[in-house]
NUPA-496322 format. One record per atom (N, C-alpha, C): residue in one letter; residue number from 1; atom name; x, y negated, z. Coordinates in Angstrom, 2 decimals, padded with zeros to 5 digits, m for minus. Layout:
# residues N
residuo/num/atomo/px/py/pz
A/NUM/CA/X/Y/Z .
...
***
This chain:
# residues 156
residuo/num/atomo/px/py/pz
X/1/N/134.35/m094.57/163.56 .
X/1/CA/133.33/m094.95/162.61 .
X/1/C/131.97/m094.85/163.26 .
X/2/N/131.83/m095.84/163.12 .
X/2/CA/129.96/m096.00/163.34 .
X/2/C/128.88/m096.44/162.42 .
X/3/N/127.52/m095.68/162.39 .
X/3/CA/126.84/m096.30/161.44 .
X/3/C/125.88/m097.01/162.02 .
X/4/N/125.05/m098.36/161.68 .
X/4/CA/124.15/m098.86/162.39 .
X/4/C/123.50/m099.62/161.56 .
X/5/N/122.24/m099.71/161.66 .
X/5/CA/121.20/m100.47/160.76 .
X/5/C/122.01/m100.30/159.03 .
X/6/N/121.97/m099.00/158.69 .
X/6/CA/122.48/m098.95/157.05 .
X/6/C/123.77/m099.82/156.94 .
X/7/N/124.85/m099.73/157.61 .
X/7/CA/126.43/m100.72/157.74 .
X/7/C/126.61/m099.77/158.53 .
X/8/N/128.28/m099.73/157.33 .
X/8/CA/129.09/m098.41/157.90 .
X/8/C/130.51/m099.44/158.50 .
X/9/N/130.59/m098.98/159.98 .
X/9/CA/131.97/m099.99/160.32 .
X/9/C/133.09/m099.00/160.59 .
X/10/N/133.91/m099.59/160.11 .
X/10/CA/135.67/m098.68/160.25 .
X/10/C/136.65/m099.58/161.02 .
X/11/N/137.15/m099.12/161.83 .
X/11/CA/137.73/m100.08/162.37 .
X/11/C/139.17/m100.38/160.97 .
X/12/N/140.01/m101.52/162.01 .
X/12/CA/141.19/m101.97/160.59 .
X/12/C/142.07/m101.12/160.94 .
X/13/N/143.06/m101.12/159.72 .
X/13/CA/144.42/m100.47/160.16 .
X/13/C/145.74/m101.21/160.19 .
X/14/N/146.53/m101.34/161.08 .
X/14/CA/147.68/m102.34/161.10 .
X/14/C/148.54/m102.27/160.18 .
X/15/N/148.81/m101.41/159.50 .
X/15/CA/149.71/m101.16/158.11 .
X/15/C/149.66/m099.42/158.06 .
X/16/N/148.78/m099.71/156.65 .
X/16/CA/149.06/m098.58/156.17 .
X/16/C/148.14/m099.06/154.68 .
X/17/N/147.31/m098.14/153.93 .
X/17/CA/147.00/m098.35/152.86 .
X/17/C/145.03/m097.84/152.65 .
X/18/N/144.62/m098.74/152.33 .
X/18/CA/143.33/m098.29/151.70 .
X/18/C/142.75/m097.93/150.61 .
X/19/N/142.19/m097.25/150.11 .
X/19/CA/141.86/m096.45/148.30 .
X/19/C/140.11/m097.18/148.71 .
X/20/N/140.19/m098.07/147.92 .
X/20/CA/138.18/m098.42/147.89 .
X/20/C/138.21/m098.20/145.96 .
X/21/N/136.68/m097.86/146.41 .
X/21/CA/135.58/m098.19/144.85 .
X/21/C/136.40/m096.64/144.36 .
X/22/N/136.48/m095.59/145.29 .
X/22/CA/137.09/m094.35/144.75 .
X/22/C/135.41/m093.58/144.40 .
X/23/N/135.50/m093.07/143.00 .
X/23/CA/134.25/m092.32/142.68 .
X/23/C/133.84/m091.50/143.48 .
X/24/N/132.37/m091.45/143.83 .
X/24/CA/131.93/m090.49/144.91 .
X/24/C/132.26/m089.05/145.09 .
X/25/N/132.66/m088.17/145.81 .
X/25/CA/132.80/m087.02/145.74 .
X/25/C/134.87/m086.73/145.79 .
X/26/N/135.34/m087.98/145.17 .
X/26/CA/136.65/m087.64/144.92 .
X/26/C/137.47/m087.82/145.86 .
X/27/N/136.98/m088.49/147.25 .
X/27/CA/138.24/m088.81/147.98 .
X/27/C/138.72/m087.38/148.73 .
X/28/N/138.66/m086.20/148.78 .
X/28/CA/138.92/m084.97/149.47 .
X/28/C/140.15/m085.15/148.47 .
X/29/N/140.06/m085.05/147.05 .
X/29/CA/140.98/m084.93/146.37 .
X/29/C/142.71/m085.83/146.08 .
X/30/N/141.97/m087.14/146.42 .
X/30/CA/142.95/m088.16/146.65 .
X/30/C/143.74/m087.65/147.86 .
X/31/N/143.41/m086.69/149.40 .
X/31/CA/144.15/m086.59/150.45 .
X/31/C/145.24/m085.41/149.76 .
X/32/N/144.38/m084.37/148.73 .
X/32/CA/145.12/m083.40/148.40 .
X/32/C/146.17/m084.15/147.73 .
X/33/N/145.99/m084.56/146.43 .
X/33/CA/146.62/m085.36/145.69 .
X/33/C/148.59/m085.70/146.86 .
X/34/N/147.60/m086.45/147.90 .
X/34/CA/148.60/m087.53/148.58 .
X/34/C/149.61/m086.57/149.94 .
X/35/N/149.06/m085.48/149.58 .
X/35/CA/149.71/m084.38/150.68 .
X/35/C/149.32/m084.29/152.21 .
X/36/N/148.18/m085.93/152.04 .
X/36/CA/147.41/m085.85/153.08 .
X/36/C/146.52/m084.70/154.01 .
X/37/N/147.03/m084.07/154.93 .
X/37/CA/146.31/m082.70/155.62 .
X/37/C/146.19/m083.04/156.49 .
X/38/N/145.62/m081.86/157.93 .
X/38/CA/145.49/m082.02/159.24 .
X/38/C/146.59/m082.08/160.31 .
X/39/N/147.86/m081.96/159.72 .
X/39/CA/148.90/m082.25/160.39 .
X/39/C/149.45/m083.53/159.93 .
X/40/N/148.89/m084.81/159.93 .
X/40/CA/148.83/m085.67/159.15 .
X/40/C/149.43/m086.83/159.97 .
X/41/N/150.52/m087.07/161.02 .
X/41/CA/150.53/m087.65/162.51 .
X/41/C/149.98/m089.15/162.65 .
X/42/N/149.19/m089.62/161.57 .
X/42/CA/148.70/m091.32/162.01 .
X/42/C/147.40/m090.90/161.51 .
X/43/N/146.38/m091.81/162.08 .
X/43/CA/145.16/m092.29/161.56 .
X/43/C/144.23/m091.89/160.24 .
X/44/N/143.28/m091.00/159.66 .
X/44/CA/143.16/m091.39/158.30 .
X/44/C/141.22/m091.56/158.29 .
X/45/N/141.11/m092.67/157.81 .
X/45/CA/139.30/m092.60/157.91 .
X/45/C/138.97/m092.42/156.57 .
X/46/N/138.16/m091.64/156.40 .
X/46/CA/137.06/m090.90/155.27 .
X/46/C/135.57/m091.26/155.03 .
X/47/N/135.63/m092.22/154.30 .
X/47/CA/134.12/m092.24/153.94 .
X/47/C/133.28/m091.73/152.38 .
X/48/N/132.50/m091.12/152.57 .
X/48/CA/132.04/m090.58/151.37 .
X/48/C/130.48/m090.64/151.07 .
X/49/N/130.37/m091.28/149.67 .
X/49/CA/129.21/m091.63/149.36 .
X/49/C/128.45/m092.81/149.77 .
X/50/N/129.47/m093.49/149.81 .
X/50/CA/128.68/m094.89/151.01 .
X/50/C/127.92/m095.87/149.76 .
X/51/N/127.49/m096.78/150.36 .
X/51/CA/126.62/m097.77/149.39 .
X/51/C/127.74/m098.87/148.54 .
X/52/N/127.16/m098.95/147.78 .
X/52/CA/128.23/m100.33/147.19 .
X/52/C/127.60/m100.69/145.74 .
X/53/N/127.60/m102.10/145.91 .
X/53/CA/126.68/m103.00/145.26 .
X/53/C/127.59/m102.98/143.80 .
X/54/N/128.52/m102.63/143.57 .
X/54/CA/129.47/m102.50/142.19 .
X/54/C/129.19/m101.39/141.48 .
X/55/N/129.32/m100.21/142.18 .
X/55/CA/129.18/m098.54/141.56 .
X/55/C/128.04/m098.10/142.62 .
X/56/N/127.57/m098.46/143.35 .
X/56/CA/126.12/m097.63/143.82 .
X/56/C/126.45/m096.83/144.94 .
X/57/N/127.29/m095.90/144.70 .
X/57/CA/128.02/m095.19/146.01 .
X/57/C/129.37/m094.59/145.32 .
X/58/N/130.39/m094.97/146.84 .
X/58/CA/131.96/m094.78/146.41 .
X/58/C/132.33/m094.18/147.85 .
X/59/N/133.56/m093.52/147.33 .
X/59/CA/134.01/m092.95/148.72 .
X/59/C/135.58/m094.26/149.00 .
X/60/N/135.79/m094.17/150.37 .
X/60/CA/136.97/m094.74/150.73 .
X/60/C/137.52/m093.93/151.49 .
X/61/N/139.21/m094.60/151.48 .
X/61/CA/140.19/m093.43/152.51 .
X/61/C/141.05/m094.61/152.93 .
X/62/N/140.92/m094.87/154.20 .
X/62/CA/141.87/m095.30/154.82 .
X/62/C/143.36/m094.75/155.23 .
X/63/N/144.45/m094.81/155.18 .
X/63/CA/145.71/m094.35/155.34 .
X/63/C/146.33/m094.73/156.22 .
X/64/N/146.73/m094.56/157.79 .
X/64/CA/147.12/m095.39/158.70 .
X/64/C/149.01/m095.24/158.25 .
X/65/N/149.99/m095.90/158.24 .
X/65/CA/151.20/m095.80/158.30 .
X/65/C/151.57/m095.08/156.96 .
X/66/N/151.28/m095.33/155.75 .
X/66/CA/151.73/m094.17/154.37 .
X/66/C/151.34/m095.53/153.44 .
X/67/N/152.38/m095.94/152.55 .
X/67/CA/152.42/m096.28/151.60 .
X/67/C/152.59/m095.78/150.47 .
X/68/N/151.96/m096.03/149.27 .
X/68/CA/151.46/m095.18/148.41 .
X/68/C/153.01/m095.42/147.45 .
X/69/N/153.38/m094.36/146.32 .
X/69/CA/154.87/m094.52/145.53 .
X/69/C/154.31/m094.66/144.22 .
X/70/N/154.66/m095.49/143.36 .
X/70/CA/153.97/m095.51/141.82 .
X/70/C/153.98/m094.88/141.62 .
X/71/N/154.20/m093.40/141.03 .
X/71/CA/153.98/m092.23/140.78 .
X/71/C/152.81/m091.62/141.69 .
X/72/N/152.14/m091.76/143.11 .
X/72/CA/151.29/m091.94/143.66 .
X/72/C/149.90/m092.23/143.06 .
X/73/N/150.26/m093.66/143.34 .
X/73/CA/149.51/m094.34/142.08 .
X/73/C/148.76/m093.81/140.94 .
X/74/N/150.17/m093.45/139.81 .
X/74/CA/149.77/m093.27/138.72 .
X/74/C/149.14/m092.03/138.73 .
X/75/N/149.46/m091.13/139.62 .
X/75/CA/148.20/m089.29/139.74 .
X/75/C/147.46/m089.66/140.41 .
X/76/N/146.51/m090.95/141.42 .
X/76/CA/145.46/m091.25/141.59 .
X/76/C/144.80/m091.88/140.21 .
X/77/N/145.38/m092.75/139.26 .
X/77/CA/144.33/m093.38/138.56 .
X/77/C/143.86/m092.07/137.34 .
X/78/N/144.23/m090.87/137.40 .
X/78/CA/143.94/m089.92/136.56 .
X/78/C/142.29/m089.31/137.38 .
X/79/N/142.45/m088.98/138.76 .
X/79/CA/141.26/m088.79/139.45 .
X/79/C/140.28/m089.56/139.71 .
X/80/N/140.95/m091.06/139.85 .
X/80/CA/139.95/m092.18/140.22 .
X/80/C/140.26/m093.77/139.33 .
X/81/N/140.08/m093.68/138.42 .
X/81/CA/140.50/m095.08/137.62 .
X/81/C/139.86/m096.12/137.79 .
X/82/N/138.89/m096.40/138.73 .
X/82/CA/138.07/m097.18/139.16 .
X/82/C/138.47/m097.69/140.43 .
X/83/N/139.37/m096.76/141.15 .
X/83/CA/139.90/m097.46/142.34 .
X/83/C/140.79/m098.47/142.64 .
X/84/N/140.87/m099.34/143.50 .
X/84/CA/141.60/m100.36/144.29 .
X/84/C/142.82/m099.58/145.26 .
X/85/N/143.64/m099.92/145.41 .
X/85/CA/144.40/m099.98/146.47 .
X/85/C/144.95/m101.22/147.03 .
X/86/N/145.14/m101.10/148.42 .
X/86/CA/144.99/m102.58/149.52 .
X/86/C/146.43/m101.66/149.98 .
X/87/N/147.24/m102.36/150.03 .
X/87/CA/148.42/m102.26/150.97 .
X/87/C/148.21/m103.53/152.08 .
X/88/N/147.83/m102.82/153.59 .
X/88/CA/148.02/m103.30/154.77 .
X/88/C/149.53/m103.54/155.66 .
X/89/N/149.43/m104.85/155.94 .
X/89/CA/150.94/m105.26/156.41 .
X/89/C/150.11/m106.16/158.13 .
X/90/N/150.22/m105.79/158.80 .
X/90/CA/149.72/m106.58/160.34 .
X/90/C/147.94/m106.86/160.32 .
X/91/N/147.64/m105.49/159.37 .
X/91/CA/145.90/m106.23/159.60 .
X/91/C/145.67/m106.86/158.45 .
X/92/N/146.47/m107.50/157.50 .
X/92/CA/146.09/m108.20/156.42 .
X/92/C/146.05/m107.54/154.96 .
X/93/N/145.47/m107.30/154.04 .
X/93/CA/145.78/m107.11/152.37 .
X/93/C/147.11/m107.80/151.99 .
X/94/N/148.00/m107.18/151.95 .
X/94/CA/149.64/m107.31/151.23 .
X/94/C/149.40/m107.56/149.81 .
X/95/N/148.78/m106.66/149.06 .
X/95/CA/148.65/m107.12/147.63 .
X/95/C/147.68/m105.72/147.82 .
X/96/N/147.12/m106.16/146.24 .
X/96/CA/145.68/m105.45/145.97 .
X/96/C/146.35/m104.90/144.47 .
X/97/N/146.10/m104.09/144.14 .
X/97/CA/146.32/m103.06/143.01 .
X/97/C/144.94/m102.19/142.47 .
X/98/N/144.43/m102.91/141.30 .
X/98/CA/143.81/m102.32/140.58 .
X/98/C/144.03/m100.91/139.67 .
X/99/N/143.75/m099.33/139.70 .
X/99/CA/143.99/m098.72/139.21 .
X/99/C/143.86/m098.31/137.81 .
X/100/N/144.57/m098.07/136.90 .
X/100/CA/144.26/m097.92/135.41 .
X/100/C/144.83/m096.69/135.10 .
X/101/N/144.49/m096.22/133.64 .
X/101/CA/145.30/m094.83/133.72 .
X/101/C/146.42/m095.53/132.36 .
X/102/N/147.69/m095.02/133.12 .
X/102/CA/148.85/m095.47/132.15 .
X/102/C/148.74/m094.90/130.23 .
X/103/N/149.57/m095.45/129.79 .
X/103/CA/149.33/m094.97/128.43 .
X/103/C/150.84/m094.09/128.21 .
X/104/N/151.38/m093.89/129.34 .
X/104/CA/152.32/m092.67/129.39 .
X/104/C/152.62/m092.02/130.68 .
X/105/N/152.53/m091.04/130.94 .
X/105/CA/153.29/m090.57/132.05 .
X/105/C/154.19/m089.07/132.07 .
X/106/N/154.88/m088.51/132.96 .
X/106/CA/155.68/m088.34/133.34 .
X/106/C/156.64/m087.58/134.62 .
X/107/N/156.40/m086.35/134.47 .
X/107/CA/157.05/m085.19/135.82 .
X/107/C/155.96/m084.98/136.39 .
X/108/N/154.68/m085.33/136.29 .
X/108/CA/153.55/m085.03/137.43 .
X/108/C/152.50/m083.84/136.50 .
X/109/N/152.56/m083.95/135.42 .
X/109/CA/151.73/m082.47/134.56 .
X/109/C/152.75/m081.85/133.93 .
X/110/N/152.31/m080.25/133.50 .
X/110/CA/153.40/m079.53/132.91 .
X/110/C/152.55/m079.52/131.81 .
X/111/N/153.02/m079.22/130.84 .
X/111/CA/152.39/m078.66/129.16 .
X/111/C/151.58/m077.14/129.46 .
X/112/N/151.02/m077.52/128.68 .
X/112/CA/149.86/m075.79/128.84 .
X/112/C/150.76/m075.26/127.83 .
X/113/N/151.89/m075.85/126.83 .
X/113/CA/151.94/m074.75/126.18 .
X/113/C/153.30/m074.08/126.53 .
X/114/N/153.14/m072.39/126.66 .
X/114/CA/154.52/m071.91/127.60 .
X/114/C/156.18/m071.71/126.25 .
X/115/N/156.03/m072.34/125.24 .
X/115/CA/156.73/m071.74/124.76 .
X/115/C/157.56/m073.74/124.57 .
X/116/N/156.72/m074.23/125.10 .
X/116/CA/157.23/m076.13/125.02 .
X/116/C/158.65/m076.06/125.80 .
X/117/N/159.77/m077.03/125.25 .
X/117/CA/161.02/m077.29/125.65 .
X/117/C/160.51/m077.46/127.19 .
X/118/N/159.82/m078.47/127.17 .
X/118/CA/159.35/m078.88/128.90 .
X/118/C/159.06/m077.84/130.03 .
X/119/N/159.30/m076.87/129.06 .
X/119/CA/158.74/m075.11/130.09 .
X/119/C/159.72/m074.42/130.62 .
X/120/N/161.27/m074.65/129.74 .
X/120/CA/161.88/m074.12/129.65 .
X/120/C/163.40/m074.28/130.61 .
X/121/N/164.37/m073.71/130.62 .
X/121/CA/165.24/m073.99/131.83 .
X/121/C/165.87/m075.38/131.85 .
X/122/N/165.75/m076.12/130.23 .
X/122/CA/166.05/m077.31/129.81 .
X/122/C/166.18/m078.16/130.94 .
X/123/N/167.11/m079.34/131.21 .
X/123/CA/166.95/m080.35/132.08 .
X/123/C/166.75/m082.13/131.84 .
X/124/N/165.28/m081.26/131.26 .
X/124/CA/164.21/m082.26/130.87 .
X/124/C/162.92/m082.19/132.49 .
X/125/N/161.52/m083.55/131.70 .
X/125/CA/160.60/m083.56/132.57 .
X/125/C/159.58/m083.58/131.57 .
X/126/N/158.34/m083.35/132.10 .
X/126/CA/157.82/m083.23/131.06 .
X/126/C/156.98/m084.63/130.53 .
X/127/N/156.48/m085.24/130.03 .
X/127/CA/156.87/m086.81/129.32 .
X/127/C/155.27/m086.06/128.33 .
X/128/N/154.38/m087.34/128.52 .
X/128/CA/152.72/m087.17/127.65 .
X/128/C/152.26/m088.14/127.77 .
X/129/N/151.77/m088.34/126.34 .
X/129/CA/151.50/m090.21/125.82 .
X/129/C/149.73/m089.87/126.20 .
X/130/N/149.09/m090.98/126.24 .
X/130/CA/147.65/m090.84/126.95 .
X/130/C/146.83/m091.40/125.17 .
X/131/N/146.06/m090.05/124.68 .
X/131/CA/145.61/m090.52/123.26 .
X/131/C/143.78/m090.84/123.68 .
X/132/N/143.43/m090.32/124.80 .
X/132/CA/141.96/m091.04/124.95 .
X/132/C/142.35/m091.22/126.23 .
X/133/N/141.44/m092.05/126.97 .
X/133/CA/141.11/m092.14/128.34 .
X/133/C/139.73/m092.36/129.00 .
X/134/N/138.85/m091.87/127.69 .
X/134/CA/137.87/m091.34/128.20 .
X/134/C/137.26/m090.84/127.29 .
X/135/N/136.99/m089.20/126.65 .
X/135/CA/137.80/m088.69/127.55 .
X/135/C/138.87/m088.18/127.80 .
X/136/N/139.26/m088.06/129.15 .
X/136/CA/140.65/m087.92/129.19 .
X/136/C/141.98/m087.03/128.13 .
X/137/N/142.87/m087.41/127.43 .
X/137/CA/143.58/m086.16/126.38 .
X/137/C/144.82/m086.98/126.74 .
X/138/N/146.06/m085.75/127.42 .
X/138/CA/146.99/m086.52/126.84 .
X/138/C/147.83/m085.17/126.14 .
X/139/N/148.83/m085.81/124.91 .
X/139/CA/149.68/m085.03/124.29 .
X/139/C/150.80/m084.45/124.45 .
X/140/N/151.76/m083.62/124.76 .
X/140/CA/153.14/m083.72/125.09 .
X/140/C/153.80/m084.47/123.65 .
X/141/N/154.99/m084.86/124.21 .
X/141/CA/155.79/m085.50/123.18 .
X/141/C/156.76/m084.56/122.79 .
X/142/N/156.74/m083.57/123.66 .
X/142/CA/157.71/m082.78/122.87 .
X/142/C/157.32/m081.72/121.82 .
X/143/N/155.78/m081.13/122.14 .
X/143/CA/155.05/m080.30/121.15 .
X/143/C/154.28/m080.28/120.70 .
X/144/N/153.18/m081.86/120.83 .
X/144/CA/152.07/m082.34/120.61 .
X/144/C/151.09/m081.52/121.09 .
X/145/N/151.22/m080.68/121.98 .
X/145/CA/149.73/m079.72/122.41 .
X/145/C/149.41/m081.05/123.10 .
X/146/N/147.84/m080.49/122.79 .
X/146/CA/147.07/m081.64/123.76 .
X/146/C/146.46/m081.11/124.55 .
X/147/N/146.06/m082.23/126.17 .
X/147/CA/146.39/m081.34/127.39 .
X/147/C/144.82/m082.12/127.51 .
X/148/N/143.58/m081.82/127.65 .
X/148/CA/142.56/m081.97/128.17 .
X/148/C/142.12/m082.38/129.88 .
X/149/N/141.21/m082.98/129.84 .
X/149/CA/140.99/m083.56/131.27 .
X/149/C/140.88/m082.24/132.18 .
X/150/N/139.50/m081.17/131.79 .
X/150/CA/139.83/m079.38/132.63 .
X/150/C/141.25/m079.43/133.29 .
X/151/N/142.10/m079.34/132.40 .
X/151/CA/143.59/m078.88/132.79 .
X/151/C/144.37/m079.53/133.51 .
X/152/N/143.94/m080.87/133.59 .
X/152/CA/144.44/m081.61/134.48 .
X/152/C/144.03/m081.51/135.90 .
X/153/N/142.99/m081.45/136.03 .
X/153/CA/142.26/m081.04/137.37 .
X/153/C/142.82/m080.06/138.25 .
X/154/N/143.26/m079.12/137.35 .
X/154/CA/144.17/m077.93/138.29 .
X/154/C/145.57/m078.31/138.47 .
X/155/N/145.93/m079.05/137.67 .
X/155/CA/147.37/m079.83/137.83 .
X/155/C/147.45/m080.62/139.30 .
X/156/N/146.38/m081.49/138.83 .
X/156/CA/146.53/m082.55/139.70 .
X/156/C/145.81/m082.47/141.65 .
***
């Protein structure tokens, strides 16, 4: 990465995956999120706070060799619902994926409440319908506690 005359250049990646228009400050979280660390064996470029004529300033994460799994996906658009993902195939955009936050999801949060079937040795997952999305609330279906955006943050 180089910066020059206010233009930030990254070089490309031959296949792997890019996260753009990610809200400023959040892409540290997207690597956590993605299990992305320093023993990480391909490529990963980090930009944070950069300029952009859509949202003002966004962070990006390049991914060299890691394709993202819908479930992936769907625990990024809870941190970043504004983001893009670019699946790279030889240098080119494979398909482009706009992020949204689903109106259900599924095994990726537990219920705050400890006494919920979903807590229990049951061989269930835990399953929460999305009643705002901004701001964020979703419900369990099995005990209706409602699970606040705070709580997700430590989840996710």
């Amino acid at each position: 990465m180089s910066e020059s005359n206010d233009k930030l250049i990254v070089t490309k990646i031959q296949d792997g995956t890019v996260i753009d228009r990610i809200p400023p400050g959040k892409a540290l979280k997207i690597l956590e999120i993605l299990g992305i660390d320093s023993n990480y064996p391909y490529t990963v470029a980090l930009a944070m706070r950069v300029a952009s004529r859509k949202m003002k300033l966004k962070d990006v994460v390049k991914i060299r060799g890691r394709a993202l799994t819908p479930q992936d996906t769907q625990k990024l658009s809870f941190i970043a619902p504004t983001a893009t993902v670019n699946i790279i195939v030889d240098y080119k955009v494979q398909e482009k994926q706009n992020l949204k936050i689903p109106d259900h999801v599924e095994d990726f949060v537990d219920c705050i409440n400890p006494n919920c079937v979903s807590n229990s040795h049951e061989p269930i997952v835990s399953s929460f319908d999305v009643v705002s999305k901004d701001p964020l609330i979703l419900r369990c279906v099995y005990c209706d506690r409602l699970l606040e955006q705070k709580y997700l943050n430590r989840e996710l």
